[in-house]
DSSP file (Angstrom, degrees, kcal/mol; ACC not computed):
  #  RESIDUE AA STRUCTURE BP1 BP2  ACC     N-H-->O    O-->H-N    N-H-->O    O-->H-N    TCO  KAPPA ALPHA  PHI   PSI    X-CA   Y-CA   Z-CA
    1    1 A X              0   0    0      0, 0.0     2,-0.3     0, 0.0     0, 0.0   0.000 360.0 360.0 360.0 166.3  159.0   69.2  -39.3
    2    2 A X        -     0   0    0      2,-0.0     2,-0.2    64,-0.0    63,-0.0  -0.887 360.0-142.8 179.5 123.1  161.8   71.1  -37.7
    3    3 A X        -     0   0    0     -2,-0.3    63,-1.6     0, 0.0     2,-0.3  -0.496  18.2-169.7 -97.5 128.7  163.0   74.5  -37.8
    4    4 A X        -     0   0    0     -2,-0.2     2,-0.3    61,-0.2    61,-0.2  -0.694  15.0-173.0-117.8 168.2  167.0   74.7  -37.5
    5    5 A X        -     0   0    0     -2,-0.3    59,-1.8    59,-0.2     2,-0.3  -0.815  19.0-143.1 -45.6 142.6  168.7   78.5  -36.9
    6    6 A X  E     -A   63   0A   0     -2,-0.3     2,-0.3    57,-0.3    57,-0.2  -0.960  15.3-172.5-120.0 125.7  171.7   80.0  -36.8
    7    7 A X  E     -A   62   0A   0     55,-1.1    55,-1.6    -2,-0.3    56,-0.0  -0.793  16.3-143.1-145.9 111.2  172.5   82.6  -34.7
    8    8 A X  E     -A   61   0A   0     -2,-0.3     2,-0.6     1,-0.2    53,-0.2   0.090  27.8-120.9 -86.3-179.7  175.5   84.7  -34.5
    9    9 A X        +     0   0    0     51,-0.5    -1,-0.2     1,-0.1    52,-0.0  -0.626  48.8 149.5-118.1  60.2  176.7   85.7  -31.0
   10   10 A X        +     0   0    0     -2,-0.6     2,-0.3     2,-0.0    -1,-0.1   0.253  55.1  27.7-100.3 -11.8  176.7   89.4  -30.7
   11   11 A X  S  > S-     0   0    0      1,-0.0     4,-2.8     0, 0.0     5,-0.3  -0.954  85.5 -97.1-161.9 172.4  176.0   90.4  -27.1
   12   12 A X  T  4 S+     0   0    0     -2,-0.3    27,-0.0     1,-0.2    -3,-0.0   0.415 115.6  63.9-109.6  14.4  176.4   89.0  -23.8
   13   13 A X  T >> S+     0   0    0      2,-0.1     3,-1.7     3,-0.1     4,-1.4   0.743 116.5  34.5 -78.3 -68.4  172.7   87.5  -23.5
   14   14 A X  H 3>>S+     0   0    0      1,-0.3     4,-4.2     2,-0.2     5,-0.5   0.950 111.2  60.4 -66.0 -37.7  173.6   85.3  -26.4
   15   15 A X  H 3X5S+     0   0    0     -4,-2.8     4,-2.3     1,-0.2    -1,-0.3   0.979 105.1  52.0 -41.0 -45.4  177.2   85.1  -25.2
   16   16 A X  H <45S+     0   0    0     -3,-1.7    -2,-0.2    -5,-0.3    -1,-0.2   0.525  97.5  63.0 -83.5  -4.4  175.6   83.4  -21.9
   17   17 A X  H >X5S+     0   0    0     -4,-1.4     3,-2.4    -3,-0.2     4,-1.5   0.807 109.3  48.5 -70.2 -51.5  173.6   80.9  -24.0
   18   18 A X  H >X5S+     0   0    0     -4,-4.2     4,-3.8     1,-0.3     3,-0.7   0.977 108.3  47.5 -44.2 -53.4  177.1   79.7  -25.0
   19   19 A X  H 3X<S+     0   0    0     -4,-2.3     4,-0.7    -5,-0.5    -1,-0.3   0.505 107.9  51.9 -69.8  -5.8  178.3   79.6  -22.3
   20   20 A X  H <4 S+     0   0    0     -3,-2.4    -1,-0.2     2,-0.2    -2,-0.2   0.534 109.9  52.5-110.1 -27.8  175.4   77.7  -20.9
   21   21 A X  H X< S+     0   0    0     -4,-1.5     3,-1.5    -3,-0.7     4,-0.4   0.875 111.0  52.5 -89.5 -56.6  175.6   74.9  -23.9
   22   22 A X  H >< S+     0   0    0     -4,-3.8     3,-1.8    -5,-0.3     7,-0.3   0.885 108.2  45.0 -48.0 -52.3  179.4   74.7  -22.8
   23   23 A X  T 3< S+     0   0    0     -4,-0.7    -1,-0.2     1,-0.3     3,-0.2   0.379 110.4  55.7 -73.0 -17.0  178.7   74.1  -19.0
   24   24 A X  T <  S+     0   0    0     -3,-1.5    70,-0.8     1,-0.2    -1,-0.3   0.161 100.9  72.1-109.7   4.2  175.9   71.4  -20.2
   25   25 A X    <>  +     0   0    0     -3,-1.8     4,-1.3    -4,-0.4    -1,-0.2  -0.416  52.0 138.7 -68.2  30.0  178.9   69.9  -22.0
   26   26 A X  H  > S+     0   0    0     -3,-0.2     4,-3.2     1,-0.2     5,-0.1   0.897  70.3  58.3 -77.6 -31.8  181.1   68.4  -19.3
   27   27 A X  H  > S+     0   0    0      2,-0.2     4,-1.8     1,-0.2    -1,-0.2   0.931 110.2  40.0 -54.0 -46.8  182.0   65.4  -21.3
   28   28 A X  H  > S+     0   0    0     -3,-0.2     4,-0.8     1,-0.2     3,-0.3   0.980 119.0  49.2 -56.1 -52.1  183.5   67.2  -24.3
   29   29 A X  H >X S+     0   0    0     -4,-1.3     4,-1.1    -7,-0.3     3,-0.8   0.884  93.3  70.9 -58.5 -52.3  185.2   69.6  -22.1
   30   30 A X  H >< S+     0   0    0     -4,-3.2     3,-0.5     1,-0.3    -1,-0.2   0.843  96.3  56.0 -12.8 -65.8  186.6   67.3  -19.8
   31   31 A X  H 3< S+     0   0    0     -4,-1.8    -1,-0.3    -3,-0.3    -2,-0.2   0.699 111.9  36.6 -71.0  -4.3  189.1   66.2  -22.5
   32   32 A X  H << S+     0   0    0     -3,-0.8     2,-0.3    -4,-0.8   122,-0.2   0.847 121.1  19.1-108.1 -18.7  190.5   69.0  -23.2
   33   33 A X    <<  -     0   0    0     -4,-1.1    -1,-0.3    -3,-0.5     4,-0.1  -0.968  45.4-146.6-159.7 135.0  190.8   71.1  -20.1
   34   34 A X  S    S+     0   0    0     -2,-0.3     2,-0.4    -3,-0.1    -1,-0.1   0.706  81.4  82.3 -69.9 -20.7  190.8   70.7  -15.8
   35   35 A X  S    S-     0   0    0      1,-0.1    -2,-0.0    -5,-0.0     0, 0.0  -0.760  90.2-109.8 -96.5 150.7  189.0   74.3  -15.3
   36   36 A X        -     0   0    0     -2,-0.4    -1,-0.1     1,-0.1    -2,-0.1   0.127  39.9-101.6 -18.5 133.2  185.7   74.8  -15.5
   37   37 A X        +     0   0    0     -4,-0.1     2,-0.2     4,-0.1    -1,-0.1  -0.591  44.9 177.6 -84.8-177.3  184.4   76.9  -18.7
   38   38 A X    >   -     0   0    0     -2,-0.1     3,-4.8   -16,-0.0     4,-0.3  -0.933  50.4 -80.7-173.0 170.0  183.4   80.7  -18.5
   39   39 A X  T 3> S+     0   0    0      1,-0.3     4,-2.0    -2,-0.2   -20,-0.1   0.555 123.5  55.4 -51.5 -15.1  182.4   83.6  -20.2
   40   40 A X  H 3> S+     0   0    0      2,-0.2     4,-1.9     3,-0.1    -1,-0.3   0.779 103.0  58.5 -85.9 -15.4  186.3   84.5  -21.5
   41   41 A X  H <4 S+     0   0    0     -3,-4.8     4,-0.3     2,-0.2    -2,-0.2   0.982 104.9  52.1 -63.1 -67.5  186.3   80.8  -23.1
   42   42 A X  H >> S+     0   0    0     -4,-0.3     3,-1.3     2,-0.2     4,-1.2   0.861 112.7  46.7  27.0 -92.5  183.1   82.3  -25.0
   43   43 A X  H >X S+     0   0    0     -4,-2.0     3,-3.3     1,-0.3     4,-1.4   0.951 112.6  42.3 -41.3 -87.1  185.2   85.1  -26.0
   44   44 A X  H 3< S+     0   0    0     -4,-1.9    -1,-0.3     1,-0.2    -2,-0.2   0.433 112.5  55.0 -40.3  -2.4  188.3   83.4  -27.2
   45   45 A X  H <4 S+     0   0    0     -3,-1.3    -1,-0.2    -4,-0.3    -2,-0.2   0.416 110.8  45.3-107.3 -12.1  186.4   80.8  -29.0
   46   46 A X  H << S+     0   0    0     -3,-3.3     2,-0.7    -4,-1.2    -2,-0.2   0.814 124.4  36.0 -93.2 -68.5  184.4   83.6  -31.0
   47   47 A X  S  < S+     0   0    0     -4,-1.4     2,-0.8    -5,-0.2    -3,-0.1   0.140  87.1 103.4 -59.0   9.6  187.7   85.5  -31.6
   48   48 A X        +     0   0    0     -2,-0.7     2,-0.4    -5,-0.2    -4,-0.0  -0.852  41.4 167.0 -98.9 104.1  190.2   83.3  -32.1
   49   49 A X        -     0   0    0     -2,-0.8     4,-0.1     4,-0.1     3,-0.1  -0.954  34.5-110.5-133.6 131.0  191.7   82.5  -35.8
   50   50 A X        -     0   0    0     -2,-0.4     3,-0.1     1,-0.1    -2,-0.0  -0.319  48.2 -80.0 -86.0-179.2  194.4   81.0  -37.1
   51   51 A X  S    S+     0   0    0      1,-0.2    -1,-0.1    -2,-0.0     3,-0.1  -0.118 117.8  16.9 -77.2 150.8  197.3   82.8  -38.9
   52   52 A X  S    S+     0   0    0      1,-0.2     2,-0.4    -3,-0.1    -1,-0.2   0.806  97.1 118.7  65.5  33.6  196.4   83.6  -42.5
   53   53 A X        -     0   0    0     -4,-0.1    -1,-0.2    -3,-0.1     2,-0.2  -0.973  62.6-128.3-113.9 110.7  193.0   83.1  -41.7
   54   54 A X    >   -     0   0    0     -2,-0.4     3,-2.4     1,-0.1     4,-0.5  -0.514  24.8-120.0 -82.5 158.8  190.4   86.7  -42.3
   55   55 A X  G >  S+     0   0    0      1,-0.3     3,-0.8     2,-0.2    -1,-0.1   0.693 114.8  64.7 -57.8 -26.7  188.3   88.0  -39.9
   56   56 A X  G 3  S+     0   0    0      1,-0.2    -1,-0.3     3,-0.0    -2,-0.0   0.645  97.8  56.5 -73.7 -30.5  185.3   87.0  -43.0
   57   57 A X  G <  S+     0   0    0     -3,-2.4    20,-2.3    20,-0.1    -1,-0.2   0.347  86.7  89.4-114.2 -15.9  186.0   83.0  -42.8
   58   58 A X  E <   + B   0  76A   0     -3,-0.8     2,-0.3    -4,-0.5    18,-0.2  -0.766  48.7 173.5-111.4 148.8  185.2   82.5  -39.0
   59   59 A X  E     + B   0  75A   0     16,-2.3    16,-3.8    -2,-0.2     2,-0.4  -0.905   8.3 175.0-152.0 122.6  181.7   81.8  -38.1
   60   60 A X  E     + B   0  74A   0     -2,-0.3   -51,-0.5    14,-0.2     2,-0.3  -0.949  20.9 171.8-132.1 139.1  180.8   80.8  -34.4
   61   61 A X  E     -AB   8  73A   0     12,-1.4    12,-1.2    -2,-0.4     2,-0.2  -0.993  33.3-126.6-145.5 141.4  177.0   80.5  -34.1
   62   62 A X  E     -AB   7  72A   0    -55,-1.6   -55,-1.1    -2,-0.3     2,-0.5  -0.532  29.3-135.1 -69.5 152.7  174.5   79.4  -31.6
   63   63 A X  E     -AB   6  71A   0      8,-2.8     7,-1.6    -2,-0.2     8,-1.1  -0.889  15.3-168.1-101.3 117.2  172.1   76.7  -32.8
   64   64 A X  E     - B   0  69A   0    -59,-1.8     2,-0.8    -2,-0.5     3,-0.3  -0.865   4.2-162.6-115.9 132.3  168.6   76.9  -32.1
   65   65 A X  E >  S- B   0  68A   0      3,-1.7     3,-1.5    -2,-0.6   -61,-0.2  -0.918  81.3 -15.0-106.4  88.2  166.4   73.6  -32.8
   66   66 A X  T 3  S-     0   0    0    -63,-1.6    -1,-0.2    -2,-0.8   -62,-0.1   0.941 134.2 -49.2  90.6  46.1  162.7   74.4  -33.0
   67   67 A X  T 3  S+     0   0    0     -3,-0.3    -1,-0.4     1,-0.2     2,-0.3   0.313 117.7 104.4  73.3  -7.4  163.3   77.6  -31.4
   68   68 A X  E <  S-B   65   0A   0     -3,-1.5    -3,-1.7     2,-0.0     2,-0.5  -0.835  72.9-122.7-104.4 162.2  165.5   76.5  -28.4
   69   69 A X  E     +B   64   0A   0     -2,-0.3    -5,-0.2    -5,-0.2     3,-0.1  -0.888  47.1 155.2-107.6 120.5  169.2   77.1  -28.5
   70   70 A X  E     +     0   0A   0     -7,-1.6    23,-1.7    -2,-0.5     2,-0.3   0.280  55.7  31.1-112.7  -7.5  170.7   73.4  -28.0
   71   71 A X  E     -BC  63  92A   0     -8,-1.1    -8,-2.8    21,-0.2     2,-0.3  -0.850  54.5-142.2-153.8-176.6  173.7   73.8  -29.4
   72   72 A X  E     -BC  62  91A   0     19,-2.5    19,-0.8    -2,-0.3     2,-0.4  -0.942  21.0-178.1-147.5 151.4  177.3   75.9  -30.7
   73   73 A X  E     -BC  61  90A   0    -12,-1.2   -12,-1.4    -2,-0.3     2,-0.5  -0.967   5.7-170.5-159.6 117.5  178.9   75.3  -34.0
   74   74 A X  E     +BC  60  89A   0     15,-2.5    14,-3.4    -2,-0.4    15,-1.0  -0.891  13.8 174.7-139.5 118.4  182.1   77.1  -35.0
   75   75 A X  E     -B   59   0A   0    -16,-3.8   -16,-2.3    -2,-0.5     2,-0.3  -0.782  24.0-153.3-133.7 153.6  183.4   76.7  -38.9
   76   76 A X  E     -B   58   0A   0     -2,-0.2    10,-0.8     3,-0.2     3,-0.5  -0.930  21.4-144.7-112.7 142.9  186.1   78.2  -40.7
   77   77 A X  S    S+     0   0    0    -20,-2.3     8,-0.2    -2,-0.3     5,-0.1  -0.939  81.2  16.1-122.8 165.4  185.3   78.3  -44.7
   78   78 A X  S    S+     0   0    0     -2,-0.4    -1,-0.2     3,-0.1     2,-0.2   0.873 100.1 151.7  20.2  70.5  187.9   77.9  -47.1
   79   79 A X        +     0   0    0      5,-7.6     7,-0.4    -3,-0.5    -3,-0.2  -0.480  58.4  10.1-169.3  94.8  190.2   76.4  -44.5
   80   80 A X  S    S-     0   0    0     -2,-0.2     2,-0.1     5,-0.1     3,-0.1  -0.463 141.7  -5.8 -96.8 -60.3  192.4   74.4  -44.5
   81   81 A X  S >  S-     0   0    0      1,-0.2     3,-0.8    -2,-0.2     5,-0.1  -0.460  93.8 -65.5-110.7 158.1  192.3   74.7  -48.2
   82   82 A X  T 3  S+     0   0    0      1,-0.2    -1,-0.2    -4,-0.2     3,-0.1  -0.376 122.1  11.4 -37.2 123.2  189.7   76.7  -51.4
   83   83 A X  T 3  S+     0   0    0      1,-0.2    36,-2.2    -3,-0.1    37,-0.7   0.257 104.3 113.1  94.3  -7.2  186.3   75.0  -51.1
   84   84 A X  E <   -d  120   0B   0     -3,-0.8    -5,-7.6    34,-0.2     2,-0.5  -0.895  53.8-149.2-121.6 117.0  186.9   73.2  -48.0
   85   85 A X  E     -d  121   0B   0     35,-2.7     2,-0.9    -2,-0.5    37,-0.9  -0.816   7.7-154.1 -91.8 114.0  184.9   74.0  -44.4
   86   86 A X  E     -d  122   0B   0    -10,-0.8     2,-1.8    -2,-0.5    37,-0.2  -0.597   7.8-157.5-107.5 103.3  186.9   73.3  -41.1
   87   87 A X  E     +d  123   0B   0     35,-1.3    37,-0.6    -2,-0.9   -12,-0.2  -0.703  15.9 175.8 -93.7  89.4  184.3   72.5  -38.3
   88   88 A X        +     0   0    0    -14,-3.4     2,-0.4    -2,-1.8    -1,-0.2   0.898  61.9   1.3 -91.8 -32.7  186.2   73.3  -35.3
   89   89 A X  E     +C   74   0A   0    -15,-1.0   -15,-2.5    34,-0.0    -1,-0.3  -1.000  52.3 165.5-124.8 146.9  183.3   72.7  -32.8
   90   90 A X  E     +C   73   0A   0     -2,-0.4     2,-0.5   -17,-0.2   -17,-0.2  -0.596  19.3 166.6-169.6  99.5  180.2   71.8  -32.9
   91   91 A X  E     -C   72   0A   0    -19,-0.8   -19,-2.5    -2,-0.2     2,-0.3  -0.881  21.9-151.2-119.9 151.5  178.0   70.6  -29.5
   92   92 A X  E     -C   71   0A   0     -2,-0.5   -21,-0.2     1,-0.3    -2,-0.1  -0.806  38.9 -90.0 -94.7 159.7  174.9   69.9  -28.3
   93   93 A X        -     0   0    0    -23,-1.7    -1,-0.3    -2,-0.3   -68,-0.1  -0.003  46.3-132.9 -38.8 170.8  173.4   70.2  -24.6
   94   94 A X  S    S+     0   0    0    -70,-0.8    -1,-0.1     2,-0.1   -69,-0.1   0.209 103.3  59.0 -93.1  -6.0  174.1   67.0  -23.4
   95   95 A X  S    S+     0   0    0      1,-0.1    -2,-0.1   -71,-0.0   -70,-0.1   0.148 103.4  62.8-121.2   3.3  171.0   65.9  -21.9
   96   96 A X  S    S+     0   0    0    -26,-0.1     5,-0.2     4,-0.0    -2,-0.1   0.617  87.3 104.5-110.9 -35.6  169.4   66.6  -25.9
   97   97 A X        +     0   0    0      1,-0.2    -3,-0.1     2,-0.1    -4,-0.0   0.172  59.2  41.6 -61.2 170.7  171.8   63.8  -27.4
   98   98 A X  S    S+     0   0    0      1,-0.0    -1,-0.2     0, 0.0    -4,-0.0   0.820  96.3  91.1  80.2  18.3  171.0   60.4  -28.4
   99   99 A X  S    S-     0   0    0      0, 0.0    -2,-0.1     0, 0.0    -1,-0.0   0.732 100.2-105.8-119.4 -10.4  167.9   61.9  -29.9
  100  100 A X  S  > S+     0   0    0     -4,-0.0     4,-1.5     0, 0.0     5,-0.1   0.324  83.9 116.9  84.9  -1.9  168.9   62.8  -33.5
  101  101 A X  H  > S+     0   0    0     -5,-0.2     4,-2.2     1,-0.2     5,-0.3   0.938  75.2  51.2 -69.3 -38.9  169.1   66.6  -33.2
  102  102 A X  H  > S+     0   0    0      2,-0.2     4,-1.2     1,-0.2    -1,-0.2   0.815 112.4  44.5 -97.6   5.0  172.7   66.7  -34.0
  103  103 A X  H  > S+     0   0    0      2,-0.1     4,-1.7     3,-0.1     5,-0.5   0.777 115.6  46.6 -73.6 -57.2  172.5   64.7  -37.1
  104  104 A X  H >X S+     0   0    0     -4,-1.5     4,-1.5     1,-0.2     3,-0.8   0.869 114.2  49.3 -27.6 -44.7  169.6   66.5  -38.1
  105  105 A X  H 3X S+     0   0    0     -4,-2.2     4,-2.0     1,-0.3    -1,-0.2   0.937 116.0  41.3 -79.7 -46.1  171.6   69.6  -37.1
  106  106 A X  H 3X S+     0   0    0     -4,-1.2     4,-1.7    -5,-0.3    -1,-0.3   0.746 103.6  64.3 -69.6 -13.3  175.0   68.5  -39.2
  107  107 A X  H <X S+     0   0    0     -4,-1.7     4,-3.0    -3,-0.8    -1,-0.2   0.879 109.7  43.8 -99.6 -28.3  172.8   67.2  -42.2
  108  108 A X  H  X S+     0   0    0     -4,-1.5     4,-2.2    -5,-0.5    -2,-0.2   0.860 111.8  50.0 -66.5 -34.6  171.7   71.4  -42.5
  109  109 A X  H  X S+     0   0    0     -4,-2.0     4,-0.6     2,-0.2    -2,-0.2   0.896 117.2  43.4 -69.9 -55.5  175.1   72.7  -42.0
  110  110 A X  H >X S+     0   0    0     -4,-1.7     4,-2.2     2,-0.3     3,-2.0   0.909 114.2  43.3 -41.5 -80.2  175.9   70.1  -44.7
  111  111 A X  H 3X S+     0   0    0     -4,-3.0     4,-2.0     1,-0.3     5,-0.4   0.952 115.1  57.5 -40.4 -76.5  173.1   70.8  -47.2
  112  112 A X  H 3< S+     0   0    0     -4,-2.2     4,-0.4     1,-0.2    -2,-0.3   0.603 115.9  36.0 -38.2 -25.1  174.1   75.0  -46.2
  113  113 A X  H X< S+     0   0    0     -3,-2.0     3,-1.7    -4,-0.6     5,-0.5   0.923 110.4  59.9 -87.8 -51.6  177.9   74.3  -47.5
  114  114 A X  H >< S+     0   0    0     -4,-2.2     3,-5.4     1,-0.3    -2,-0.2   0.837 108.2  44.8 -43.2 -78.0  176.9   72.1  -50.2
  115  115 A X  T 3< S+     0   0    0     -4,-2.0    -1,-0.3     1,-0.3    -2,-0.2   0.806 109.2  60.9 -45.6 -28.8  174.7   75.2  -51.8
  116  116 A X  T <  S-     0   0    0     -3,-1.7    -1,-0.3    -4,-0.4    -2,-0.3   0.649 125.5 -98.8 -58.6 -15.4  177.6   77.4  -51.1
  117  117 A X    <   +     0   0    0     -3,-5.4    -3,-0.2    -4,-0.4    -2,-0.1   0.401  67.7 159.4  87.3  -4.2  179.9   75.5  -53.3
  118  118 A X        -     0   0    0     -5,-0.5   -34,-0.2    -8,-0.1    -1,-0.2  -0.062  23.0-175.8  38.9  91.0  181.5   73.8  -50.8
  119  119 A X        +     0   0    0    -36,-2.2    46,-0.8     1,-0.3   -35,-0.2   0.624  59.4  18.4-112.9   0.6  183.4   70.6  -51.5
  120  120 A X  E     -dE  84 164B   0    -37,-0.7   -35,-2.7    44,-0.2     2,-0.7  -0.782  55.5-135.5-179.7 144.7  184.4   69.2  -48.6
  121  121 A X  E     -dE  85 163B   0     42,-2.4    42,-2.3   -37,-0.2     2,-0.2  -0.912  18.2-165.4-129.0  93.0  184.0   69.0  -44.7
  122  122 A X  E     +dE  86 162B   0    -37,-0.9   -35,-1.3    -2,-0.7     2,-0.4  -0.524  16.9 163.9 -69.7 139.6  187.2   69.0  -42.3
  123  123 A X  E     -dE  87 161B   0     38,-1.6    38,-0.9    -2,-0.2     2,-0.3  -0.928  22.4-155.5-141.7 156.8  186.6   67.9  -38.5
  124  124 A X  E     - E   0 160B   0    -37,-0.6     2,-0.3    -2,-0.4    36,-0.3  -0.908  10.1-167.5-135.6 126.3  189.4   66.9  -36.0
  125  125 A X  E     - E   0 159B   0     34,-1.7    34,-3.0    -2,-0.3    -2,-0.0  -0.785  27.9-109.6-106.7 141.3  188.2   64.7  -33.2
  126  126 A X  E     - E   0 158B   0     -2,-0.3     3,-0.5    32,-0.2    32,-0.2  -0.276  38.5-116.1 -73.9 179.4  190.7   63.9  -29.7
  127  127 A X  S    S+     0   0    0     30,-1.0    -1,-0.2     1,-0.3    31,-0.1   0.846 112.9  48.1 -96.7 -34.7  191.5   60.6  -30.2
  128  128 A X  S    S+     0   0    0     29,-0.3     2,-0.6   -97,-0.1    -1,-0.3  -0.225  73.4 107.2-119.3  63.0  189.5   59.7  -26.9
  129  129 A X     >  +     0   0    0     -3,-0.5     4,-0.5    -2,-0.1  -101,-0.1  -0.973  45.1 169.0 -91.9 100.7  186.4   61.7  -27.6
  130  130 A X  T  4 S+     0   0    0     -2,-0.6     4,-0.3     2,-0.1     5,-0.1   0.465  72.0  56.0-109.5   9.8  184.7   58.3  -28.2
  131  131 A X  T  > S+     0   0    0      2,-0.1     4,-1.4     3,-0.1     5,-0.1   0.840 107.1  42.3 -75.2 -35.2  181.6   60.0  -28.3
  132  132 A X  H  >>S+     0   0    0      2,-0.2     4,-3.5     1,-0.2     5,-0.5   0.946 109.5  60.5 -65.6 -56.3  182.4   62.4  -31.0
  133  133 A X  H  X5S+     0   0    0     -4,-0.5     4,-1.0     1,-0.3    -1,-0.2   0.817 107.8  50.4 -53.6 -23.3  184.3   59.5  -33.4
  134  134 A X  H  >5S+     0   0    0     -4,-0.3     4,-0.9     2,-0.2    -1,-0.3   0.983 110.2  44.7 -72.9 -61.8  181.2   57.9  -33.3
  135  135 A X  H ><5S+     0   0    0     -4,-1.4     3,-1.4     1,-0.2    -2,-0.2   0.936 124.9  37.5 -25.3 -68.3  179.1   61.1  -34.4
  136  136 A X  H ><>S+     0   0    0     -4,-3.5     3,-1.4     1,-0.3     5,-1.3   0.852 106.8  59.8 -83.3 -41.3  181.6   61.7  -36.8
  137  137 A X  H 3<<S+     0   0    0     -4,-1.0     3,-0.5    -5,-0.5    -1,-0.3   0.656 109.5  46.1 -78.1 -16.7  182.3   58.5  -37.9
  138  138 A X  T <<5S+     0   0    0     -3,-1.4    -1,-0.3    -4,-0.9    -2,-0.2   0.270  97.4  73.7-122.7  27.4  178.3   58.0  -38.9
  139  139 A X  T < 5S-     0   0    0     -3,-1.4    -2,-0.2    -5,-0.0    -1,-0.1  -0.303 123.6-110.2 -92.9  -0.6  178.4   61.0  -40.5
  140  140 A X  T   5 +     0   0    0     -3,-0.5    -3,-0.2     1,-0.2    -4,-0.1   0.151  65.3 153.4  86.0 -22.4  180.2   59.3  -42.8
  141  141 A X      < -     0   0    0     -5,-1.3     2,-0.4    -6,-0.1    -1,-0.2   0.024  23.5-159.8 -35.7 130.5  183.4   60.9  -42.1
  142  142 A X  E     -F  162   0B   0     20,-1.5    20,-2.1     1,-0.0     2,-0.9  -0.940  22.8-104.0-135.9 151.6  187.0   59.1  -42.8
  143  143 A X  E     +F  161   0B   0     -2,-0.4    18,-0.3    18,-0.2    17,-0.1  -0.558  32.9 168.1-123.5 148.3  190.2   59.6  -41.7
  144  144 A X  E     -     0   0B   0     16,-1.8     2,-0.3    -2,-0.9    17,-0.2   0.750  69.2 -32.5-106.3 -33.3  193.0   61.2  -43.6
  145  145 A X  E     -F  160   0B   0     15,-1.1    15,-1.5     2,-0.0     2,-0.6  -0.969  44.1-122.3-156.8-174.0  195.6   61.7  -40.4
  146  146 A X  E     +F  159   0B   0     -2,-0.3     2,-0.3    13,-0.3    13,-0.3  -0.967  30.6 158.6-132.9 149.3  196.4   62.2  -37.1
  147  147 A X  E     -F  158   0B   0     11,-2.4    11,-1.2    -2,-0.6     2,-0.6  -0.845  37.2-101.2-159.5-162.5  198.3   64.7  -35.5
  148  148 A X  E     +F  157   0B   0     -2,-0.3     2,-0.3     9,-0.2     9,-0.2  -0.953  35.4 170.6-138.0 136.7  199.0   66.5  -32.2
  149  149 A X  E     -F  156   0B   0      7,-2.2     7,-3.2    -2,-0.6     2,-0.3  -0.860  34.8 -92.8-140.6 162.6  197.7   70.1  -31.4
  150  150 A X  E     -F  155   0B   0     -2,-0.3     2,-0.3     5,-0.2     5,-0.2  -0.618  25.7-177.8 -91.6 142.8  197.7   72.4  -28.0
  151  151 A X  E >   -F  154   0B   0      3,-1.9     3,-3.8     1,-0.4    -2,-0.0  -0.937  62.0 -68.5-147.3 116.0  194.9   72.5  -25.7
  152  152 A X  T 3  S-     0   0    0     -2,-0.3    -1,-0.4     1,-0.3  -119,-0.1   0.090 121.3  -7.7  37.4-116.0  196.0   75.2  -22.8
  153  153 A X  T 3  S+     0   0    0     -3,-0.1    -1,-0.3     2,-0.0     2,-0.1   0.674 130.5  61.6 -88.5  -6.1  198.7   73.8  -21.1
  154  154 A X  E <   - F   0 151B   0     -3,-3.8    -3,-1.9  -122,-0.2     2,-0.4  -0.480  64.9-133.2 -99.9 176.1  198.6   70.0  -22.7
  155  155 A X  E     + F   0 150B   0     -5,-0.2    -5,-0.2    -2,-0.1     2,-0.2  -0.993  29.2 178.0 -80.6 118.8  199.0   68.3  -26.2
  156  156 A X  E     - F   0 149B   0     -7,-3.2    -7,-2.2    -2,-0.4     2,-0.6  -0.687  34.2-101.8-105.5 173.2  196.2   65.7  -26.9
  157  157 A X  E     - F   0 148B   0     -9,-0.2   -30,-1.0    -2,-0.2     2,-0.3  -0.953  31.5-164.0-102.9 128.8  195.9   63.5  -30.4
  158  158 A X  E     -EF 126 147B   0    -11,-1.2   -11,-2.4    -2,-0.6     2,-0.7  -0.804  12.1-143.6-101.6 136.1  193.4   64.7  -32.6
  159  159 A X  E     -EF 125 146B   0    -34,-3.0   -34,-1.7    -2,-0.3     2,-0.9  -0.882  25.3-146.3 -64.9  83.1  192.0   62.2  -35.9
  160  160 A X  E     -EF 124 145B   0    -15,-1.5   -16,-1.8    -2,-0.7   -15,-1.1  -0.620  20.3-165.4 -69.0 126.0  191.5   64.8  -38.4
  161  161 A X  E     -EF 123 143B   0     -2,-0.9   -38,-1.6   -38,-0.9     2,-0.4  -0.737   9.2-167.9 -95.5 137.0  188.6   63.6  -40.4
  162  162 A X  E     -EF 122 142B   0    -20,-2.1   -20,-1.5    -2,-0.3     2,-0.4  -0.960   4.8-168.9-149.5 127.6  187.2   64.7  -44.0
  163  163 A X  E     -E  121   0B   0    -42,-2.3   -42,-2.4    -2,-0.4     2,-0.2  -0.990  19.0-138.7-111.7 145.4  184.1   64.2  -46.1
  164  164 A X  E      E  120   0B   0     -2,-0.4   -44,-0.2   -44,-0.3   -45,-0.1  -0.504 360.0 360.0-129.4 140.8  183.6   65.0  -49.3
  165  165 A X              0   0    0    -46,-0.8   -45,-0.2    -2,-0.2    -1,-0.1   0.389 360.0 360.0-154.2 360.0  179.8   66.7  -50.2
């Protein structure tokens, strides 16, 4: 058996677990940006919402798996749309994967909307994230468009993805 948590990010211990899960990320990070992360990334990633979005709907949490924190998870609820969760990040250490924590981890996050009322599960994956489209993609996930979004100074293509729960 195996104990999942959620743990909201409140103080600049926990801030530096993020930040520690980012830095044990280089693959994800890579595509999207040439610097290095640090603690303001942290920051802007807790605080950062898009317009018409309330401060109530944003959720960035550490994860902790069996009492270690392996991972970061950041969801919007009701967003895009009523009933619908928008899963804007969600990593593990890197050196954890390829074991089955982060299905294990998504299939609680899953189960946790589901009992909310919940009806459906938004992701957008870069188009050459082929680690993530795999994840996502055996997670059952399918995908409804593509489209082009900022990262810092670039535009990548993102796969927005949806499953239905």
């Amino acid at each position: 058996m195996y104990r999942i948590k959620l743990i909201s990010v409140s103080n600049n211990e926990l801030k530096n677990e993020a930040l520690n899960i980012y830095l044990k990320n280089d693959y994800y990070f890579s595509k999207i940006s040439d610097a290095s992360q640090n603690i303001s990334n942290i920051e802007e990633d807790i605080e950062t919402i898009p317009d018409g979005v309330h401060k109530n709907q944003k959720n960035y949490k550490l994860i902790s798996f069996n009492d270690e924190i392996l991972g970061v998870v950041d969801y919007l609820t009701h967003y895009p749309e009523k009933n619908t969760v928008l899963i804007g990040l969600l990593i593990i250490k890197n050196n954890r994967q390829k074991e089955g924590i982060g299905t294990k981890i998504f299939r609680y996050l899953e189960n946790s909307f589901k009992n909310k009322n919940f009806l459906k599960i938004r992701i957008g994956v870069l188009v050459d994230n082929q680690i993530g489209l795999s994840f996502w993609k055996k997670q059952n996930f399918k995908e409804i468009e593509r489209k082009f979004l900022k990262f810092e100074k670039s535009e990548k293509e993102v796969i927005v993805m949806e499953k239905e729960i």
